[in-house]
VOROTOR-62545 format. One record per residue (C-alpha): residue in three letters; x, y negated, z. Coordinates in steps of 0.1 Angstrom, whole numbers, always signed. Example, Ala and Ser with C-alpha at 12.3 -4.5 7.8 and 13.67 -1.06 7.14 Angstrom:
<rs>
[ALA, [+123, +45, +78]]
[SER, [+137, +11, +71]]
</rs>
This chain:
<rs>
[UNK, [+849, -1147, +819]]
[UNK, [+824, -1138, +843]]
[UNK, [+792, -1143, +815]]
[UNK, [+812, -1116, +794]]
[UNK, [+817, -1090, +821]]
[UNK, [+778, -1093, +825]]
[UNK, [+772, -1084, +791]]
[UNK, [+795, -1064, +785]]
[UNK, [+784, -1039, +816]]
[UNK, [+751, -1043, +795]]
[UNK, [+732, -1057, +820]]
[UNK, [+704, -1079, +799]]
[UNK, [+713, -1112, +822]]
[UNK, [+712, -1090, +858]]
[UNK, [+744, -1093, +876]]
[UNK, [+776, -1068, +860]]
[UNK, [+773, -1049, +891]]
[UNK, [+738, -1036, +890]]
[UNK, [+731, -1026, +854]]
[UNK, [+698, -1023, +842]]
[UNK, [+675, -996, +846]]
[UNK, [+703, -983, +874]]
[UNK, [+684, -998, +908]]
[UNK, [+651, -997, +915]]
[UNK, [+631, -1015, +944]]
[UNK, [+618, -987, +961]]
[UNK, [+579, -998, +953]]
[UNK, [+560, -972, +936]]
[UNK, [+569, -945, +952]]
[UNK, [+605, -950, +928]]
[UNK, [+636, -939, +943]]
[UNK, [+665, -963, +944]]
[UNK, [+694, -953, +922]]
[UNK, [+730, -951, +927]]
[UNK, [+749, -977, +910]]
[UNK, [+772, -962, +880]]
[UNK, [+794, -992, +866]]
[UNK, [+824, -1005, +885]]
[UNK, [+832, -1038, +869]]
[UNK, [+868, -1044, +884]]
[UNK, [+886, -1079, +880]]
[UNK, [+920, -1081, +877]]
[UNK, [+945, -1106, +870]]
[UNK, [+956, -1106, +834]]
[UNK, [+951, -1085, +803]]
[UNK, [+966, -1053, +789]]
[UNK, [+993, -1059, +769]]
[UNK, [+988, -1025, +745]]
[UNK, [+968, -993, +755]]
[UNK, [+996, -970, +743]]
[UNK, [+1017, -961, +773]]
[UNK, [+1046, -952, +756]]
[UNK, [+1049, -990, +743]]
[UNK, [+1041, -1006, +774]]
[UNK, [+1061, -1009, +809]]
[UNK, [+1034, -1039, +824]]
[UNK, [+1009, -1027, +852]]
[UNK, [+982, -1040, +840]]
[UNK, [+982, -1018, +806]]
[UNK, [+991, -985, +825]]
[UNK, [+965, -989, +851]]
[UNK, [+939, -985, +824]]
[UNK, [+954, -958, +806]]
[UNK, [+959, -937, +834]]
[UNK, [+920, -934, +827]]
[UNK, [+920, -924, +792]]
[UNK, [+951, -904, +786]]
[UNK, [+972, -879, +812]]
[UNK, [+1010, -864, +815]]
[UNK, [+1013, -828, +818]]
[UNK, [+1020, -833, +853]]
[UNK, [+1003, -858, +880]]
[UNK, [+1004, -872, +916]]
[UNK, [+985, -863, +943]]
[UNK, [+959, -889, +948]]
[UNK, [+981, -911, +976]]
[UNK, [+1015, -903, +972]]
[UNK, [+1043, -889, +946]]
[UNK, [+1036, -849, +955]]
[UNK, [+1036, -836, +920]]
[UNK, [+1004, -815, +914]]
[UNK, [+995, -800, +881]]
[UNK, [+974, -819, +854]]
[UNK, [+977, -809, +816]]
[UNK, [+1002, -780, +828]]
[UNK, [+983, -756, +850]]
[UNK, [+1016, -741, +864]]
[UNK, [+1057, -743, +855]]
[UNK, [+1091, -729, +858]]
[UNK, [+1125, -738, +863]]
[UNK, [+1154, -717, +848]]
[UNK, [+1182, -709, +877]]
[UNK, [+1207, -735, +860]]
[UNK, [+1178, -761, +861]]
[UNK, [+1187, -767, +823]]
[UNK, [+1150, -751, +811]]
[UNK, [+1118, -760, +822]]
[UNK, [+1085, -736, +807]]
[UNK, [+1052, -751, +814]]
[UNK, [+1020, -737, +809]]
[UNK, [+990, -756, +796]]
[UNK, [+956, -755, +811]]
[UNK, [+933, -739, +782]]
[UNK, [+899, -753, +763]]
[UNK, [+915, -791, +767]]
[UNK, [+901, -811, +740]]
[UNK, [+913, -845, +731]]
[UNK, [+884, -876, +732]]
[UNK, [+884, -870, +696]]
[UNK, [+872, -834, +695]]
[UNK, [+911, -817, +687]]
[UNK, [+926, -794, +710]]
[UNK, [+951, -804, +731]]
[UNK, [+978, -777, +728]]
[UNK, [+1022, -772, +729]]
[UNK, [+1021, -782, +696]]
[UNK, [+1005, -817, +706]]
[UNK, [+1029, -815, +731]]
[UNK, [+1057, -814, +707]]
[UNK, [+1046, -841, +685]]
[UNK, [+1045, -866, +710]]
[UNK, [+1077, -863, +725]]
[UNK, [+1086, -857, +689]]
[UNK, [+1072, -896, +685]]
[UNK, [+1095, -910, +712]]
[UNK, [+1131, -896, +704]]
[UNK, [+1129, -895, +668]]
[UNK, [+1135, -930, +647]]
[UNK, [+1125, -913, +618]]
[UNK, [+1091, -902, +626]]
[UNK, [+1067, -922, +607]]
[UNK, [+1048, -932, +644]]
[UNK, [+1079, -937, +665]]
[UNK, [+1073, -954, +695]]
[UNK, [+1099, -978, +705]]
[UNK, [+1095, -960, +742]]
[UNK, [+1115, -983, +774]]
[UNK, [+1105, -956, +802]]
[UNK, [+1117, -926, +783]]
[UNK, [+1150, -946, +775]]
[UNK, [+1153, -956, +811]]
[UNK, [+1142, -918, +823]]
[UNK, [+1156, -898, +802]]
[UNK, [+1180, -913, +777]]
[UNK, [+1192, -880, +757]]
[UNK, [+1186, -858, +783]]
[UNK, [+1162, -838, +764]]
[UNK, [+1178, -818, +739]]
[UNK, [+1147, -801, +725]]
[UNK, [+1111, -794, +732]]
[UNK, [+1096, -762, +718]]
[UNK, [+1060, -747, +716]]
[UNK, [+1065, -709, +725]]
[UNK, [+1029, -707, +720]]
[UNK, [+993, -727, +716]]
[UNK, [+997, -733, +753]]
[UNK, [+1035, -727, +766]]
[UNK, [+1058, -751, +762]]
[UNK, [+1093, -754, +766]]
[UNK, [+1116, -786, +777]]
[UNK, [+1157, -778, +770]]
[UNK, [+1181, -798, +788]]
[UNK, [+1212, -811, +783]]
[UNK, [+1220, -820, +819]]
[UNK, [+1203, -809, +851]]
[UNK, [+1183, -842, +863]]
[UNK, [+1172, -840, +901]]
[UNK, [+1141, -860, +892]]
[UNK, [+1128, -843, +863]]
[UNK, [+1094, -838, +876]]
[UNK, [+1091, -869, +894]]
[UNK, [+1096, -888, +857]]
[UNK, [+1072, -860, +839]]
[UNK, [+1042, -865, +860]]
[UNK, [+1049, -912, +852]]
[UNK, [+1018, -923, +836]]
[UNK, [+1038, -938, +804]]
[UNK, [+1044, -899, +797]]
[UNK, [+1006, -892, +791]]
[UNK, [+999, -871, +757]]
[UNK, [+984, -890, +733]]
[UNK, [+960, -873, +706]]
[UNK, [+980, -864, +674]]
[UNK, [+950, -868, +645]]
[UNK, [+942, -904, +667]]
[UNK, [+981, -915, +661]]
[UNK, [+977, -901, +627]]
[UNK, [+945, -922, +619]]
[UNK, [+954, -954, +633]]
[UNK, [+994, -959, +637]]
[UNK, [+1005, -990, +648]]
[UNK, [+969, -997, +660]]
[UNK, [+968, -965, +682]]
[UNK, [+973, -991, +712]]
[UNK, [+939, -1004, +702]]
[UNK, [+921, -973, +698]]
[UNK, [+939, -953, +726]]
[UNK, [+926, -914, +732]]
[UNK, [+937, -889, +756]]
[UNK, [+922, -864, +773]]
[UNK, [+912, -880, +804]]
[UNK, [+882, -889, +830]]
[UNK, [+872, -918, +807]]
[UNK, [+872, -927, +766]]
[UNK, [+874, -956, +756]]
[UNK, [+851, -980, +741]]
[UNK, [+858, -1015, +734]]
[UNK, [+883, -1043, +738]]
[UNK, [+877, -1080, +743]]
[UNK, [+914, -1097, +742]]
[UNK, [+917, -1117, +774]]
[UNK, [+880, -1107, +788]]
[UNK, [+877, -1068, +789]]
[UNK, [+877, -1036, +783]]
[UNK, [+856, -1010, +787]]
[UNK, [+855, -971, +793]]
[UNK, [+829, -946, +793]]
[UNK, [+828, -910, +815]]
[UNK, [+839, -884, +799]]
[UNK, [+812, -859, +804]]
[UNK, [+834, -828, +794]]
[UNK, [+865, -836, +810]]
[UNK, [+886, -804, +824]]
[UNK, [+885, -818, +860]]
[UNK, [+850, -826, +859]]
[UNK, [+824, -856, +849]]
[UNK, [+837, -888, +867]]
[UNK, [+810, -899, +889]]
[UNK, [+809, -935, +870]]
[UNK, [+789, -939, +837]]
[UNK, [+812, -966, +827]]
[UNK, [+841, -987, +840]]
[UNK, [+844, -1023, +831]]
[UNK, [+882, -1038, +834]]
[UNK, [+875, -1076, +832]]
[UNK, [+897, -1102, +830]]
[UNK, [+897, -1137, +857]]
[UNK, [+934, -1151, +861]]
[UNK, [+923, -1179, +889]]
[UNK, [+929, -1160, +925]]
[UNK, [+903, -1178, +943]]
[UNK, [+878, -1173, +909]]
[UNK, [+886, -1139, +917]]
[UNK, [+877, -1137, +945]]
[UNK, [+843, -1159, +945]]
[UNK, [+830, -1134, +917]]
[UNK, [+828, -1107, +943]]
[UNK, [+817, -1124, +967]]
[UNK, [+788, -1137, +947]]
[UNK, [+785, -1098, +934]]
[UNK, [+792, -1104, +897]]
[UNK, [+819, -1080, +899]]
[UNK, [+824, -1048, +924]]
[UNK, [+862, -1044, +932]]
[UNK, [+890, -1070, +928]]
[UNK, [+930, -1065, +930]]
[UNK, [+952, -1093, +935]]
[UNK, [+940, -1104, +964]]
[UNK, [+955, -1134, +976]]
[UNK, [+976, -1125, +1009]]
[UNK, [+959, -1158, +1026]]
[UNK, [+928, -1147, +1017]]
[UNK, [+939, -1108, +1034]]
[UNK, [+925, -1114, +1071]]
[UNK, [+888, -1133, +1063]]
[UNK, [+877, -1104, +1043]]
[UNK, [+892, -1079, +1067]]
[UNK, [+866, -1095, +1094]]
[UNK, [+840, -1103, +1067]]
[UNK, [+821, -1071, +1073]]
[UNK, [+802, -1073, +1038]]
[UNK, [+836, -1063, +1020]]
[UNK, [+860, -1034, +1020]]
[UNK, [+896, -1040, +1017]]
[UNK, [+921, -1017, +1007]]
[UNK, [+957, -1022, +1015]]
[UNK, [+976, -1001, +985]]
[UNK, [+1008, -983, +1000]]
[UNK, [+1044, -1006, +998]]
[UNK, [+1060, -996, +970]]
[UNK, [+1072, -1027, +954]]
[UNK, [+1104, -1054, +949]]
[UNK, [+1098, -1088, +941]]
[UNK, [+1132, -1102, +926]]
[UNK, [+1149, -1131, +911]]
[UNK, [+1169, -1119, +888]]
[UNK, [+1199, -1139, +864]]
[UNK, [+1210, -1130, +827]]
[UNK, [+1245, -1121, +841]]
[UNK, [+1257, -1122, +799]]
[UNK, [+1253, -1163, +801]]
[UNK, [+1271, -1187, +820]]
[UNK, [+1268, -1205, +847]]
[UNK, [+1250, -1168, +860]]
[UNK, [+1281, -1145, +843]]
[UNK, [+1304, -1153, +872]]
[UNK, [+1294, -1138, +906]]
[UNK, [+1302, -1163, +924]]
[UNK, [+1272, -1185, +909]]
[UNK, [+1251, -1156, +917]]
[UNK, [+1259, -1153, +951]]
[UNK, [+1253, -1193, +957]]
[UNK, [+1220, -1187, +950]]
[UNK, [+1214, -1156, +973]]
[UNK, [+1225, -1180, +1002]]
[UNK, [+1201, -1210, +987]]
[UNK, [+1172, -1188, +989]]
[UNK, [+1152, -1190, +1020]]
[UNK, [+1135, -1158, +1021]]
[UNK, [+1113, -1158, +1055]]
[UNK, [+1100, -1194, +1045]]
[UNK, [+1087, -1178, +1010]]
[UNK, [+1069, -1153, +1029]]
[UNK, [+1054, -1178, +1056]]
[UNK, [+1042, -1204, +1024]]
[UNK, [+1033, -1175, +998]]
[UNK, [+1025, -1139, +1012]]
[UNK, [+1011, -1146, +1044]]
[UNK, [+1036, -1123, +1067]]
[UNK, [+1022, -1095, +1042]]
[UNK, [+1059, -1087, +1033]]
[UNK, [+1093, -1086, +1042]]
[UNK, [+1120, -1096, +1029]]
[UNK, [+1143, -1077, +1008]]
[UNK, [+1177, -1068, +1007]]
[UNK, [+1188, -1044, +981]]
[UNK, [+1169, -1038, +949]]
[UNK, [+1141, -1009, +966]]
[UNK, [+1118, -1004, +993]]
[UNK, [+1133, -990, +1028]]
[UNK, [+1099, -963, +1024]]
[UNK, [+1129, -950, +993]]
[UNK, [+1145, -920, +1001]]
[UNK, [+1185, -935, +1002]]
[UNK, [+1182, -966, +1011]]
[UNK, [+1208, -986, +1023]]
[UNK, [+1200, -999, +1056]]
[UNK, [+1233, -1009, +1065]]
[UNK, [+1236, -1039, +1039]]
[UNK, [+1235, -1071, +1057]]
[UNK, [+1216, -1096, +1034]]
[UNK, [+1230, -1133, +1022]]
[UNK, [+1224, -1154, +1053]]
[UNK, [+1201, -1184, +1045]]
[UNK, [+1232, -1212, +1039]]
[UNK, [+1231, -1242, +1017]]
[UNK, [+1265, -1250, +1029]]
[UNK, [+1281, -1220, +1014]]
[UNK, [+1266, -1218, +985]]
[UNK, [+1271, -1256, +979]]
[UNK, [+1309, -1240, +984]]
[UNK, [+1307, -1214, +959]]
[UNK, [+1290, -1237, +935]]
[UNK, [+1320, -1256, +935]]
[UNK, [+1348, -1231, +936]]
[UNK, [+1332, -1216, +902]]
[UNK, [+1335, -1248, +886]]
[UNK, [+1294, -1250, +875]]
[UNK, [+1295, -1278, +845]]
[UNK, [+1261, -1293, +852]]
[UNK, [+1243, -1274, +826]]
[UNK, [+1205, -1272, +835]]
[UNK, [+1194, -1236, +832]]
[UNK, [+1162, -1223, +819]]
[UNK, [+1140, -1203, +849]]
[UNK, [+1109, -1182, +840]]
[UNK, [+1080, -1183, +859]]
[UNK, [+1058, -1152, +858]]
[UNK, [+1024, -1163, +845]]
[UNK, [+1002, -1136, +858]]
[UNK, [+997, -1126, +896]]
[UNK, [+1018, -1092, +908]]
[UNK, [+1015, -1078, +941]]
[UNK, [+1051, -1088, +948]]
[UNK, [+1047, -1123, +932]]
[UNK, [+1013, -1140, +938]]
[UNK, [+1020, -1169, +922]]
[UNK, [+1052, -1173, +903]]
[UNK, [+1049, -1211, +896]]
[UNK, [+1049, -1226, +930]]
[UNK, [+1072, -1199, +940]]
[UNK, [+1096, -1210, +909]]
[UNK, [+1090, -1247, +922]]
[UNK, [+1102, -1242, +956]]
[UNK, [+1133, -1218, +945]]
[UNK, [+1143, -1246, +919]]
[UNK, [+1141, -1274, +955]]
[UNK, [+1167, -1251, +968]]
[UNK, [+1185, -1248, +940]]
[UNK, [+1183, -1283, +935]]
[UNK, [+1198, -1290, +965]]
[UNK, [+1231, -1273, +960]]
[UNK, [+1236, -1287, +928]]
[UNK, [+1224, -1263, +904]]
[UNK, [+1200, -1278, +881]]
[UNK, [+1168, -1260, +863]]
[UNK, [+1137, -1262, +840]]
[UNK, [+1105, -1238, +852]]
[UNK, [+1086, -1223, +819]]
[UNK, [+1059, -1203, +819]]
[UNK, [+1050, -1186, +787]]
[UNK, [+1019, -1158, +780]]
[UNK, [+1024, -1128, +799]]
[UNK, [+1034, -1109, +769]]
[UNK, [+1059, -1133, +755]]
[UNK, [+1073, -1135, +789]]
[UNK, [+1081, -1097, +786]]
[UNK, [+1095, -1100, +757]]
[UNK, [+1114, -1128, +760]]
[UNK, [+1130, -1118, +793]]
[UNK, [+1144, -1087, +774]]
[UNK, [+1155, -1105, +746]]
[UNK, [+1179, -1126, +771]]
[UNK, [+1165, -1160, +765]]
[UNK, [+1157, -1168, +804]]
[UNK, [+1191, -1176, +825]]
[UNK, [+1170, -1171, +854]]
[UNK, [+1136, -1153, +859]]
[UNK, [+1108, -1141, +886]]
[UNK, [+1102, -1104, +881]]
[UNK, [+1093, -1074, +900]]
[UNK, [+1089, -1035, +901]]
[UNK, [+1064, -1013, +914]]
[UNK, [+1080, -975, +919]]
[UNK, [+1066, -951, +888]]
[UNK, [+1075, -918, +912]]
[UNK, [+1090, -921, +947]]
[UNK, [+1126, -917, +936]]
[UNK, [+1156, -943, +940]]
[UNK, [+1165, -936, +902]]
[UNK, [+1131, -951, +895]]
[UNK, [+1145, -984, +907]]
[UNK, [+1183, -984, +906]]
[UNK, [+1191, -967, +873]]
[UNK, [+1158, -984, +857]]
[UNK, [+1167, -1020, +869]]
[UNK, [+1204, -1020, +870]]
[UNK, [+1223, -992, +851]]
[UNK, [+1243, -1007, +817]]
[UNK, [+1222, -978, +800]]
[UNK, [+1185, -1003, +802]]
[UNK, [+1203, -1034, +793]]
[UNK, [+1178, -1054, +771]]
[UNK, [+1155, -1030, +783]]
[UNK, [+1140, -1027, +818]]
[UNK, [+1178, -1041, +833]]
[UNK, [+1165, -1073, +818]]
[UNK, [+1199, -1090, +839]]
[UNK, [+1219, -1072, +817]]
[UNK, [+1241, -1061, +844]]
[UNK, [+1270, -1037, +836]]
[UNK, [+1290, -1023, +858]]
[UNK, [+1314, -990, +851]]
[UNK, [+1314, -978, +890]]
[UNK, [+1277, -982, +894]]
[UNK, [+1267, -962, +860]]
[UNK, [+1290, -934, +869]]
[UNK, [+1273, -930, +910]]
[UNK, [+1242, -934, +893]]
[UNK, [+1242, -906, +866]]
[UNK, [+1261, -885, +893]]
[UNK, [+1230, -886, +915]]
[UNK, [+1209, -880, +888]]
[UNK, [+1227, -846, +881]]
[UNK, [+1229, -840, +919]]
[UNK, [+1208, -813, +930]]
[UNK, [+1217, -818, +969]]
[UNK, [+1196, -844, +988]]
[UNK, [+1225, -855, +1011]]
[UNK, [+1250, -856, +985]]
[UNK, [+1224, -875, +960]]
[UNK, [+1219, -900, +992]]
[UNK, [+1254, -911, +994]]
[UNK, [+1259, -915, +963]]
[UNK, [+1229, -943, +964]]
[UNK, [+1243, -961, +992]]
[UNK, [+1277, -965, +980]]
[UNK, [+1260, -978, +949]]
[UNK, [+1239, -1003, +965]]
[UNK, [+1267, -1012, +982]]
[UNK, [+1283, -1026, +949]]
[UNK, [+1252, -1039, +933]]
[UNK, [+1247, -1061, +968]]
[UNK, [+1284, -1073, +965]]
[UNK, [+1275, -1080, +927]]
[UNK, [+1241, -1099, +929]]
[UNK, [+1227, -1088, +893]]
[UNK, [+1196, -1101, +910]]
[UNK, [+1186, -1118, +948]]
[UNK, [+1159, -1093, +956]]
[UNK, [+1131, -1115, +973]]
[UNK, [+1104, -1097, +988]]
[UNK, [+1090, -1060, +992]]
[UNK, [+1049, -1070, +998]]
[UNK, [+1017, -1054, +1009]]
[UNK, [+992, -1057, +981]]
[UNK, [+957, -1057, +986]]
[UNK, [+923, -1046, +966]]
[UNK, [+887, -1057, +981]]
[UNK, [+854, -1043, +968]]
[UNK, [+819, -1039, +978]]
[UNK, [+809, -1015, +1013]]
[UNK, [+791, -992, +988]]
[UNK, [+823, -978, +969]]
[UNK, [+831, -946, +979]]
[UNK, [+860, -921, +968]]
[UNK, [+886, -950, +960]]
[UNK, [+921, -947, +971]]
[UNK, [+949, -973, +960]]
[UNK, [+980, -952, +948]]
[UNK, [+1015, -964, +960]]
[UNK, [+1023, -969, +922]]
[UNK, [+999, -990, +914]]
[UNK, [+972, -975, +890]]
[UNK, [+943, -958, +904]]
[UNK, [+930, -929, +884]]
[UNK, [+888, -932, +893]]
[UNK, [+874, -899, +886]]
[UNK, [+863, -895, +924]]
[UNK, [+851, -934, +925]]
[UNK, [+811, -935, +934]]
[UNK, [+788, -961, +946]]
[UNK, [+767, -951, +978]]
[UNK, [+732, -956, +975]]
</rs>
């Protein structure tokens, strides 16, 4: 992994991070040079560079480079600030939104990016007939049929028609999965466009090396000015600790993923930065509640009370979380503080595996296979979930499949029981509660399959509801009945952690987990 990053940063056997003909001694009177490729080592590979295909963070934290929404995030929270739109406006029934493109945009290709662009993309998501539809989870989960029409008014207004006011609708435009894609590049290469992804962003892409790398080049006309980087090298090492050694022995620049043990010795190692990204995360177990034993609640709730949350912490995350209790993060506008979590009691859930008359059967519990910032390492967490499970009788088998098979198959329904996790998209509770847990995402991002009548009808309510206060109680009351439910035993919400070299300037971690790195330099 590490000999591929070298050459694929170009560096003629030098290490990835100091490319050739970029540094300079100093002797001959030569001025030493900044360094202008950031190789960055992350976890696991991209599973598709098409954002409207993808949901997993480790595709959309490289697209977010290539392509944009019309709308963006400031650089360190969910503000919403102008991107492809310049400005927009909101009709008084908040049923029409106009937005106005920012002019001269050009796609990596060379073709203007315009309303009707616009148009065809959204176009691509909602219509099943379109020869490039895109089988699209986050607009399902956003906006369902909200939309009922997008129009070009002109080369560079265009209009969004709604059926239904939705409180959020901003918040979900400026997600990265909404990014405009080029319509000649979805034209030329169709199914492949996830290959041969262009957008109009900082950086265009150049190559991809399944399971080793990928690699983007500046984009020296881009509307928000040249990125300071010449190049950015996304690399893949799945070992932590290998991780870890390659910066410290400078073959790569910047790391994510860094284990939570390994937090406080770079913290005081004073020849690294580390960068602690804003909580913003759930880690959860979550049940297929469509098979038994997990389709009777009182299964579910066993295992809420076998779980030993605080000792998970201690043995996996380093006190660099805390343990959760409903399915967001307390920094969530409406959370509901006054849930009191499943106590920590083998004896009642040894009670309640008995009173639901559990046959025996052994149940099949997925593993994630990749490190997330909520689940660092989903095997040995699996393994001492399934000791506690064990112990009130329930019986399990751990698998592990390929990242993107695990996606898939979790979806699908085949896992009974499964380690997953979400990282907010845009700051609002319907991010996580109606994404996660409304009957509408079934076999989609609600990969419990949970259904429940009460909770669908608070949660399109809210979405509707234009008054903060009102909007807020209608969230509680539903978290209240998704607790009493247990769809899924939400674990953990954690502190993740990126470490890089003193010399990178202009980087900061975004609570949603991709980093645009327009503003990323290296200090001489």
């Amino acid at each position: 992994m590490l000999a591929a990053a070298i050459a694929l940063a170009g560096c003629g056997g030098k290490p990835a991070s100091s490319p050739a003909g970029e540094t300079t001694s100093g002797e001959g009177g030569k001025e030493q040079k900044a360094q202008t490729v950031l190789v960055y080592a992350r976890g696991g590979d991209s599973v598709s560079l098409d954002p409207a295909t993808v949901t997993d963070g480790e595709s959309l934290r490289v697209t977010k480079n290539i392509l944009e929404p019309l709308l963006q995030y400031a650089p360190d929270s969910f503000e919403v600030r102008p991107a492809l739109a310049e400005r927009w406006e909101v009709s008084d029934d908040g049923l029409v939104y106009t937005f106005y493109l920012r002019k001269g945009v050009k796609f990596h290709d060379g073709t203007d990016f315009n309303a009707d662009a616009v148009v065809y993309n959204f176009k691509r998501w909602t219509n099943p007939n379109d020869p490039h539809y895109a089988e699209f989870e986050y607009y399902r989960s956003q906006f369902g049929d909200l939309i009922e029409d997008v129009v070009a008014i002109d080369d560079h207004t265009v209009q969004f028609r709604l059926k239904e006011r939705q409180a959020p609708f901003l918040q979900n435009i400026a997600m990265d999965p909404f990014a405009i894609a080029s319509p000649a590049a979805l034209e030329k290469y169709g199914a492949d466009f996830g290959r041969h992804p262009v957008g109009t962003g900082p950086f265009v892409f150049k190559e991809w090396k399944p399971k080793q790398s990928i690699t983007l080049e500046r984009n020296p006309d881009y509307w928000g000015g040249a990125p300071k980087l010449e190049r950015i090298v996304f690399t893949v090492i799945e070992d932590n600790s290998a991780r870890l050694q390659a910066l410290k022995s400078g073959d790569v620049d910047l790391i994510d993923g860094v284990l939570p043990s390994d937090v406080k010795t770079l913290k005081a190692d004073g020849r690294f930065q580390v960068w602690d990204r804003p909580p913003n995360n759930v880690g959860y177990l979550g049940f297929n509640t469509k098979k038994a034993p997990f389709d009777d609640p009182r299964v579910r709730q066993a295992v809420a009370h076998a779980i030993d949350k605080p000792a998970l912490i201690a043995a996996f995350y380093s006190d660099q979380a805390e343990p959760a209790k409903n399915p967001m993060p307390p920094t969530i506008a409406s959370y509901n503080d006054a849930i009191e979590d499943y106590p920590f009691d083998l004896e009642k859930a040894k009670s309640l595996i008995q009173a639901s008359g559990y046959d025996g059967r052994e149940v099949l519990f997925y593993a994630m296979p990749v490190y997330r910032p909520y689940m660092p390492n989903g095997p040995k967490i699996a393994e001492a979930i399934q000791a506690n499970l064990s112990a009130i009788g329930l019986k399990s088998k751990i698998v592990s499949p390929e990242w993107a098979v695990y996606l898939d198959e979790t979806k699908q329904g085949k896992a009974d029981l499964f380690l997953l996790g979400w990282i907010g998209d845009n700051g609002d509770p319907d991010n996580y509660l109606y994404v996660l847990l409304d009957k509408d995402n079934a076999g989609g991002s609600n990969r419990t399959f949970y259904d429940n009548e009460d909770v669908h009808r608070l949660l399109t309510q809210a979405q509707k509801e234009l008054d903060p206060d009102k909007r807020a109680a209608l969230y509680r009351e539903a978290q209240e009945i998704i607790h009493r439910d247990v769809p899924m035993v939400p674990l953990v919400h954690s502190i993740s952690s990126l470490a890089g070299k003193p010399t990178i300037k202009g980087f900061t971690p975004h609570p949603g987990g991709s980093d645009k790195l327009t503003d990323v330099y290296f200090e001489k």
